[in-house]
PyMOL commands that place a pseudoatom at each C-alpha (Angstrom):
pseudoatom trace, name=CA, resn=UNK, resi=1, chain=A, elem=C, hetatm=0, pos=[-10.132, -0.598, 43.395]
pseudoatom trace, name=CA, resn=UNK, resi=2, chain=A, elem=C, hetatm=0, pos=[-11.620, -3.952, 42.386]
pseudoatom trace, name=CA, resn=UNK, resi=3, chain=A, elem=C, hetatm=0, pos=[-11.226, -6.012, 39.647]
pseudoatom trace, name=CA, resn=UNK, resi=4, chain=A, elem=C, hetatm=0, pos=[-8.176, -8.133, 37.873]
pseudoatom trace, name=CA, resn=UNK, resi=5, chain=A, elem=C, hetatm=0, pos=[-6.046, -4.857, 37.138]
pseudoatom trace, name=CA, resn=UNK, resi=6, chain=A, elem=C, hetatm=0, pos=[-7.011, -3.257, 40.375]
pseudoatom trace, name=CA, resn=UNK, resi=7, chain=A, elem=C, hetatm=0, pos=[-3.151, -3.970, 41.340]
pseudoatom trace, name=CA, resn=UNK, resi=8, chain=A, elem=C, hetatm=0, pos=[-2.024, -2.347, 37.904]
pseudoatom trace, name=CA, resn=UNK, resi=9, chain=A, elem=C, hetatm=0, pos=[-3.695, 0.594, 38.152]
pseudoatom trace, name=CA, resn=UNK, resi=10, chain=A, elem=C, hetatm=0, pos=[-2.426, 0.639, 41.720]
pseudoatom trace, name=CA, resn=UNK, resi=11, chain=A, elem=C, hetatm=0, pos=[0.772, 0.506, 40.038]
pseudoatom trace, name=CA, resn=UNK, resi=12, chain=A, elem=C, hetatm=0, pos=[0.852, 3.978, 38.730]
pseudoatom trace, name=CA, resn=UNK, resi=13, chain=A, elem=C, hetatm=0, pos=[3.300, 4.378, 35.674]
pseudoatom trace, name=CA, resn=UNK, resi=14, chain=A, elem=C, hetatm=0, pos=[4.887, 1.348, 34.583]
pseudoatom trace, name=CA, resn=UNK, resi=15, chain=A, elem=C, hetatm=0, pos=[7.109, 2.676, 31.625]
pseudoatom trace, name=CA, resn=UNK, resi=16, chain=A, elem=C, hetatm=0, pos=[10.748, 1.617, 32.761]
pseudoatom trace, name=CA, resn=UNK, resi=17, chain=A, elem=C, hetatm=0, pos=[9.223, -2.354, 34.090]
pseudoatom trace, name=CA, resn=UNK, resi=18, chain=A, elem=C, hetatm=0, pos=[7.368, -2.613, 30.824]
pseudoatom trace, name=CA, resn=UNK, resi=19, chain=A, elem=C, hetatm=0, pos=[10.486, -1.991, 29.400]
pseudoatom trace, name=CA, resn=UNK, resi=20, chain=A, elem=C, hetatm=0, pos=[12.623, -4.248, 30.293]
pseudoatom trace, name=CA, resn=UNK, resi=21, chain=A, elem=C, hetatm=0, pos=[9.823, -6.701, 30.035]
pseudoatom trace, name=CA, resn=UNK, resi=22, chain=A, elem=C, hetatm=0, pos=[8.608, -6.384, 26.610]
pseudoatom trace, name=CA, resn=UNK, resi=23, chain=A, elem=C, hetatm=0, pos=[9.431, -8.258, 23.745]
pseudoatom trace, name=CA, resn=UNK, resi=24, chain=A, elem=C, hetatm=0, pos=[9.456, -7.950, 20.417]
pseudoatom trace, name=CA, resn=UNK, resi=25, chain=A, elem=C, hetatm=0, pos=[6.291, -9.850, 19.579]
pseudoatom trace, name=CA, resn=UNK, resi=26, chain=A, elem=C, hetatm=0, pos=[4.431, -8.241, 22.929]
pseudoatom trace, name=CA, resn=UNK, resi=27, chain=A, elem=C, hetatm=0, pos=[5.126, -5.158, 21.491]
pseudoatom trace, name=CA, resn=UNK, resi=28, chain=A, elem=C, hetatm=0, pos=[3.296, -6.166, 17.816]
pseudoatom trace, name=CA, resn=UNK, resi=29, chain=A, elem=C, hetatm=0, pos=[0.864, -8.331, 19.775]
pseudoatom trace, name=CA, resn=UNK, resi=30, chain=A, elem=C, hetatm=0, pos=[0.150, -4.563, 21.313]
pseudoatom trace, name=CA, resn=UNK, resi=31, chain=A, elem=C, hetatm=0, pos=[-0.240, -2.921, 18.084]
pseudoatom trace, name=CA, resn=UNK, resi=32, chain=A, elem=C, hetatm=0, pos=[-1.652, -5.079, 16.147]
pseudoatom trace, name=CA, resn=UNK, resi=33, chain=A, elem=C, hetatm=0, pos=[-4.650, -4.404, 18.528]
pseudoatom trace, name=CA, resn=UNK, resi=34, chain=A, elem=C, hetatm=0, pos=[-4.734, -0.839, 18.309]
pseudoatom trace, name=CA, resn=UNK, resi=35, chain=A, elem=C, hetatm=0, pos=[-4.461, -1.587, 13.797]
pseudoatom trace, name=CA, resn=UNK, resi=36, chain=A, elem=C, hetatm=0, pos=[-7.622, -3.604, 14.826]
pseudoatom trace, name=CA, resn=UNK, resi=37, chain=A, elem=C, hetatm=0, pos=[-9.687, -1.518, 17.030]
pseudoatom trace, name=CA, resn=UNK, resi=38, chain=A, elem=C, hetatm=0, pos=[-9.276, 1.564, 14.269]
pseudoatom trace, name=CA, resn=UNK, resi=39, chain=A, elem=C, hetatm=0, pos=[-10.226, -1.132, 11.291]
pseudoatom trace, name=CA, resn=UNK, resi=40, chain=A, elem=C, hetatm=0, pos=[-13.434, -2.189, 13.263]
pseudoatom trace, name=CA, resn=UNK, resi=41, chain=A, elem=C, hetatm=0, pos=[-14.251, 1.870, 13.403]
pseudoatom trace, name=CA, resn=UNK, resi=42, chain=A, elem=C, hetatm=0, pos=[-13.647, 2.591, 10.003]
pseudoatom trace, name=CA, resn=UNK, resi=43, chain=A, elem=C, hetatm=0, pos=[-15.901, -0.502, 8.949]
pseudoatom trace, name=CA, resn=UNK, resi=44, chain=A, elem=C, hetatm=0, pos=[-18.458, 1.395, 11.316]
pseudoatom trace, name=CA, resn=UNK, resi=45, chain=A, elem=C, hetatm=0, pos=[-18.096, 4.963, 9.577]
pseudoatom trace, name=CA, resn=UNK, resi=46, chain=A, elem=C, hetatm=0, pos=[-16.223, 6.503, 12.402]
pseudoatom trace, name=CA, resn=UNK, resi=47, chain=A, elem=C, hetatm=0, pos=[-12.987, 8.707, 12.762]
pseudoatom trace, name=CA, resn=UNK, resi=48, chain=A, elem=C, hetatm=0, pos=[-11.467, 8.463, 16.060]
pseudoatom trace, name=CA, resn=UNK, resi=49, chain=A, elem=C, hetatm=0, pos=[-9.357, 11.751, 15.545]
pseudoatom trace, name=CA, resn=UNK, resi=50, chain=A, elem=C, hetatm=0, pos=[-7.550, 10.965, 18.543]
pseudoatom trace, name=CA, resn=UNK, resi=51, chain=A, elem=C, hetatm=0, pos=[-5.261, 8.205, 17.918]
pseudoatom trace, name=CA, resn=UNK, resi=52, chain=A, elem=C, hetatm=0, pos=[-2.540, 7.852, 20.670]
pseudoatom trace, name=CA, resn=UNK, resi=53, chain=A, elem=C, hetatm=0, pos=[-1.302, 5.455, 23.194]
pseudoatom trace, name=CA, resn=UNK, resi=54, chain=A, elem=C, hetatm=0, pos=[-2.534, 8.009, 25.985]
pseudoatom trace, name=CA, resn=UNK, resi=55, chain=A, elem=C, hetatm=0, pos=[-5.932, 6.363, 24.667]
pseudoatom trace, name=CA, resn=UNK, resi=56, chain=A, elem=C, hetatm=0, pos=[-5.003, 2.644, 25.388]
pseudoatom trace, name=CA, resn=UNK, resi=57, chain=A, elem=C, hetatm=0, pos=[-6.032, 0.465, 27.956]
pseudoatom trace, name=CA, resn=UNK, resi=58, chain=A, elem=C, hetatm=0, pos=[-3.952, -1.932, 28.081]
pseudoatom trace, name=CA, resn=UNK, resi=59, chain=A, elem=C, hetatm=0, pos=[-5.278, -5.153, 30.716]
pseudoatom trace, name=CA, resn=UNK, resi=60, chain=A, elem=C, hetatm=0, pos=[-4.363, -8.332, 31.476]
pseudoatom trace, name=CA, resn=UNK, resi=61, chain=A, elem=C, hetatm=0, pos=[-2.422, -10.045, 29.105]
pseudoatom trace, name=CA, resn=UNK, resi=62, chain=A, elem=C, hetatm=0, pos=[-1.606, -7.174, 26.836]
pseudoatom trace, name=CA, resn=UNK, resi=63, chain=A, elem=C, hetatm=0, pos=[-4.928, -6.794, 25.826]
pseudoatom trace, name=CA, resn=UNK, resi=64, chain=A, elem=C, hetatm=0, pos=[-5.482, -3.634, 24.519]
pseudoatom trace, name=CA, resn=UNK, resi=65, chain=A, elem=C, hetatm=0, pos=[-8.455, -1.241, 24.077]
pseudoatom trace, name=CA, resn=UNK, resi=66, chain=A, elem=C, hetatm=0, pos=[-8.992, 1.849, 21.647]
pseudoatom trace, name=CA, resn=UNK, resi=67, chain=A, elem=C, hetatm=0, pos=[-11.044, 4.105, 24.103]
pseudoatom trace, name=CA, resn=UNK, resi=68, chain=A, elem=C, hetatm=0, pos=[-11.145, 8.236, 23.825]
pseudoatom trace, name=CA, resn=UNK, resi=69, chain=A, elem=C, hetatm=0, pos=[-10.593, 9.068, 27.402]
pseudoatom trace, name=CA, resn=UNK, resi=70, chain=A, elem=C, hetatm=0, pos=[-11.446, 13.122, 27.345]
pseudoatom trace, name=CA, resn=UNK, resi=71, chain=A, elem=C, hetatm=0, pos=[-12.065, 13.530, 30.686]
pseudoatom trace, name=CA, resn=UNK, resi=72, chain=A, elem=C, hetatm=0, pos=[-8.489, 12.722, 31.601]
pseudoatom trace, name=CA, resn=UNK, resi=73, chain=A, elem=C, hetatm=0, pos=[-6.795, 15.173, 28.360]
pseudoatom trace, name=CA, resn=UNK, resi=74, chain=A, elem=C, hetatm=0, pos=[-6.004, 17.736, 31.224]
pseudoatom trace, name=CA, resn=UNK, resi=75, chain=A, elem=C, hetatm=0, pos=[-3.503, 15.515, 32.497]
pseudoatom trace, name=CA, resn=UNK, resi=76, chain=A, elem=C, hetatm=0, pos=[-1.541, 15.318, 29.005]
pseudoatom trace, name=CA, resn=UNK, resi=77, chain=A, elem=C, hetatm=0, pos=[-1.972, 19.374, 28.647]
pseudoatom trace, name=CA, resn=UNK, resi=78, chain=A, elem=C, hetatm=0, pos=[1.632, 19.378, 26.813]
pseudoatom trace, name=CA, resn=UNK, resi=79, chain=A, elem=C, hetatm=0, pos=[-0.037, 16.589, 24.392]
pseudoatom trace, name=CA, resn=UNK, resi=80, chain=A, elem=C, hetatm=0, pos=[-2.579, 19.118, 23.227]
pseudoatom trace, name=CA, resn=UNK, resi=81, chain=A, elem=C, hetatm=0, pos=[-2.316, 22.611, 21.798]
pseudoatom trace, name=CA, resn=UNK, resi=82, chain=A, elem=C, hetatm=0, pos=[-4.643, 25.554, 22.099]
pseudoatom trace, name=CA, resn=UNK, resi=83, chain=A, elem=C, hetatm=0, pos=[-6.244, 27.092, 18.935]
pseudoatom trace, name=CA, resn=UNK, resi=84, chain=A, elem=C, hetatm=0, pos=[-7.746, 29.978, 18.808]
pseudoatom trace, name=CA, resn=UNK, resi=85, chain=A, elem=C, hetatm=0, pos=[-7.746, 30.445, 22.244]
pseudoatom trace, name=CA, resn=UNK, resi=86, chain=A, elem=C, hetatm=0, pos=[-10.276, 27.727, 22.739]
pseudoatom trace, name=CA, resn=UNK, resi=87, chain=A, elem=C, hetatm=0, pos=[-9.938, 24.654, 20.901]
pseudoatom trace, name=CA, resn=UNK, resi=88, chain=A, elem=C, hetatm=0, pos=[-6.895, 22.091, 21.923]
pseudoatom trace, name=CA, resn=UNK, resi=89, chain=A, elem=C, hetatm=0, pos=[-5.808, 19.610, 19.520]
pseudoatom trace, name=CA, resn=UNK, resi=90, chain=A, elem=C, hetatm=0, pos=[-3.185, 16.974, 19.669]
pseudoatom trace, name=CA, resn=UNK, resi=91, chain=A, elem=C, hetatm=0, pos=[-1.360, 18.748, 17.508]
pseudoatom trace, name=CA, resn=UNK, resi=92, chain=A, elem=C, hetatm=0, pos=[1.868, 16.106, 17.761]
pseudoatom trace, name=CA, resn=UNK, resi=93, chain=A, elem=C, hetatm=0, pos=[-0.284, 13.180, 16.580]
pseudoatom trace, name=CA, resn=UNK, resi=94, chain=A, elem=C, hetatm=0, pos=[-2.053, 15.310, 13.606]
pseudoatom trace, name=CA, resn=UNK, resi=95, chain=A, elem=C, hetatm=0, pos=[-1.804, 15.409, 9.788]
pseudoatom trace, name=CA, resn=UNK, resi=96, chain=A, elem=C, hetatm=0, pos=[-0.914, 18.683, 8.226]
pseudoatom trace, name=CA, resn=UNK, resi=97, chain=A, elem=C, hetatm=0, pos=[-4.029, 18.843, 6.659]
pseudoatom trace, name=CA, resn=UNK, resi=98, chain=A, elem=C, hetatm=0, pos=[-6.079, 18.086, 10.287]
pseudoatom trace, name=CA, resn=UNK, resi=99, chain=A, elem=C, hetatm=0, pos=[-4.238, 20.666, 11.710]
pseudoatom trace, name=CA, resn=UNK, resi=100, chain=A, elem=C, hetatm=0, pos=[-4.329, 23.093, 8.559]
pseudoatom trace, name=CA, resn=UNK, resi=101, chain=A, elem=C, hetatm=0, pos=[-8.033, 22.562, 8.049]
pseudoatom trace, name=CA, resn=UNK, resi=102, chain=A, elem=C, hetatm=0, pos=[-9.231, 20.670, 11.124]
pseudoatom trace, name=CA, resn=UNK, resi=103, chain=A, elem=C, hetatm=0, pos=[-10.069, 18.215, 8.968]
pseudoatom trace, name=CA, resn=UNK, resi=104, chain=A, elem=C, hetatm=0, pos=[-10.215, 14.227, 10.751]
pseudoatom trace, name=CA, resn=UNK, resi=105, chain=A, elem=C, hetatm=0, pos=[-10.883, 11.267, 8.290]
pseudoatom trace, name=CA, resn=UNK, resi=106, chain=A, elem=C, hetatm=0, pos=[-9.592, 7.776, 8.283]
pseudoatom trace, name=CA, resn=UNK, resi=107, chain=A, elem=C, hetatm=0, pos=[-6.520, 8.600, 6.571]
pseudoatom trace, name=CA, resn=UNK, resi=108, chain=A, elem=C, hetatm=0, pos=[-5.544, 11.315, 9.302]
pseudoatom trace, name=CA, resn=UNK, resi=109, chain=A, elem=C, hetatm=0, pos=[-6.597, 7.831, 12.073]
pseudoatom trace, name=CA, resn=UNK, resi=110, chain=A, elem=C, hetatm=0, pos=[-3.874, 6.200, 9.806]
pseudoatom trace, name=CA, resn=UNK, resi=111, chain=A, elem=C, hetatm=0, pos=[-1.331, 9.155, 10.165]
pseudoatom trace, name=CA, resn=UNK, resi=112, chain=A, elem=C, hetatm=0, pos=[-2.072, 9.022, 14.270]
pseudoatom trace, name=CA, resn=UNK, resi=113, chain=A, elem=C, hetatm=0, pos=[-1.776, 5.370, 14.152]
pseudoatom trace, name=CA, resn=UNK, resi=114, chain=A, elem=C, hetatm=0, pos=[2.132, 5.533, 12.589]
pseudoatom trace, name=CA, resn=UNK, resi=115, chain=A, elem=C, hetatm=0, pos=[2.792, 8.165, 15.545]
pseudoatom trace, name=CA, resn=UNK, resi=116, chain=A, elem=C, hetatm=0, pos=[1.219, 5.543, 18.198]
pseudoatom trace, name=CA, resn=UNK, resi=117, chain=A, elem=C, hetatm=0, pos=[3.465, 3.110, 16.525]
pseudoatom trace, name=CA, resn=UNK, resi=118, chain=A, elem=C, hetatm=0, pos=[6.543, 5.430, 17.394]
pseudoatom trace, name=CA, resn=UNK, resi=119, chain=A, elem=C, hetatm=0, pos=[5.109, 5.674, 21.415]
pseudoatom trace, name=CA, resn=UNK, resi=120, chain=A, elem=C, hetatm=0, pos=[4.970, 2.549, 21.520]
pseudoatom trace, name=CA, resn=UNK, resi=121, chain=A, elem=C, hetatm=0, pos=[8.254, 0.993, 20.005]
pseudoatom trace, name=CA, resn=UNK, resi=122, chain=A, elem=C, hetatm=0, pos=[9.805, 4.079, 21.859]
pseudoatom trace, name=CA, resn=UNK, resi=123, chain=A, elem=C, hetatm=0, pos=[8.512, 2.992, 25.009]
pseudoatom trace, name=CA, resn=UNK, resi=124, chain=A, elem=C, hetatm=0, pos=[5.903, 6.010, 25.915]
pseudoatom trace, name=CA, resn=UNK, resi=125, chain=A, elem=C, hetatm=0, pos=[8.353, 8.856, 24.554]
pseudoatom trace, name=CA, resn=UNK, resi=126, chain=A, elem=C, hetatm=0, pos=[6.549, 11.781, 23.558]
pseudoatom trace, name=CA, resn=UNK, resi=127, chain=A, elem=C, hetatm=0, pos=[6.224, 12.437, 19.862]
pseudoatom trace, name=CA, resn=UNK, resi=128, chain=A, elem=C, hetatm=0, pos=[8.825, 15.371, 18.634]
pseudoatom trace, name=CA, resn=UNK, resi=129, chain=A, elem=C, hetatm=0, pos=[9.596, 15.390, 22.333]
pseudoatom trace, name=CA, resn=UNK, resi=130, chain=A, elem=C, hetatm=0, pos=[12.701, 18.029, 21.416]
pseudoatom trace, name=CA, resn=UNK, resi=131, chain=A, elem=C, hetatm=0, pos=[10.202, 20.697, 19.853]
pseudoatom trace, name=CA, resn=UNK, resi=132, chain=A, elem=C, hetatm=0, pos=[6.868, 22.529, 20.987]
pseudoatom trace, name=CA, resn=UNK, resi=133, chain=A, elem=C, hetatm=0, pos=[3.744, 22.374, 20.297]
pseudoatom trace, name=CA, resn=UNK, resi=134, chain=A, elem=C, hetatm=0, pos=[4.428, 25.373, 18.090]
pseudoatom trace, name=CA, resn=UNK, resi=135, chain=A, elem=C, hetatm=0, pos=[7.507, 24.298, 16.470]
for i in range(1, 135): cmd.bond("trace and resi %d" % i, "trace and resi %d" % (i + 1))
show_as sticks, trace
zoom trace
C-alpha cells in the first residue's frame, strides 16, 4: 500500500487509540462531515439509504468521506438482515417505514444519520448491540 494513509490502513482497527485520542470537537469536526456529504446528495436528488459509519473513510486529518462501500457489506454480515430470503438490509440503521415498506428517502438518510451519530459518539459500538437483527 501506497499513499498518505497507507500506514493507517496498515493499522487495521483503530477503535480503542481513536479513543483515547479524540476530542470533543474531533468528534463534531467528524460529523459535521458526514451532515455535509448527505446535504450535498440531497441537493443532487439522491438517497444514500445506507447511512453508517461502516461507510466512512476517514483520512488524514479527520477528513471524512460519505462513500457506499458494497463490496465490503459481507464483512459487517451482523449489520445487515436477510429479507425474504434474498434481500439484506441494514435493518439497525433503518426507519420503520424503510424497513416496513422498503421505502429510502431523505428523511430515512436523516434517521441513519442520528444512528451514525450514536457510532460515532459511542466510539464504533454497534447500534442496539444487546438485541438481533430480529428483535
Amino acid at each position: 500500500m501506497h499513499g498518505p494513509d497507507a500506514a493507517m490502513l496498515r493499522a487495521g482497527d483503530m477503535s480503542q487509540e481513536l479513543q483515547q485520542q479524540l476530542t470533543k470537537e474531533q468528534l463534531m469536526k467528524i460529523v459535521i462531515q458526514i451532515a455535509s456529504g448527505l446535504e450535498y446528495l440531497a441537493s443532487q436528488h439522491f438517497v444514500h439509504r445506507d447511512v453508517a459509519t461502516r461507510n466512512c473513510l476517514v483520512g488524514a486529518d479527520l477528513v471524512v468521506k460519505l462513500g457506499d462501500f458494497g463490496m465490503s457489506r459481507d464483512i459487517y454480515c451482523t449489520d445487515y438482515y436477510k429479507v425474504d430470503g434474498t434481500a439484506i438490509i441494514p435493518v439497525r440503521w433503518m426507519p420503520p417505514e424503510s424497513i416496513m415498506y422498503r421505502t429510502f428517502t431523505v428523511e430515512s438518510d436523516v434517521w441513519s444519520f442520528g444512528v451514525t451519530l450514536w457510532e460515532v459518539y459511542t466510539y464504533g459500538k454497534q447500534p442496539w448491540f444487546e438485541y438481533s437483527n430480529i428483535e
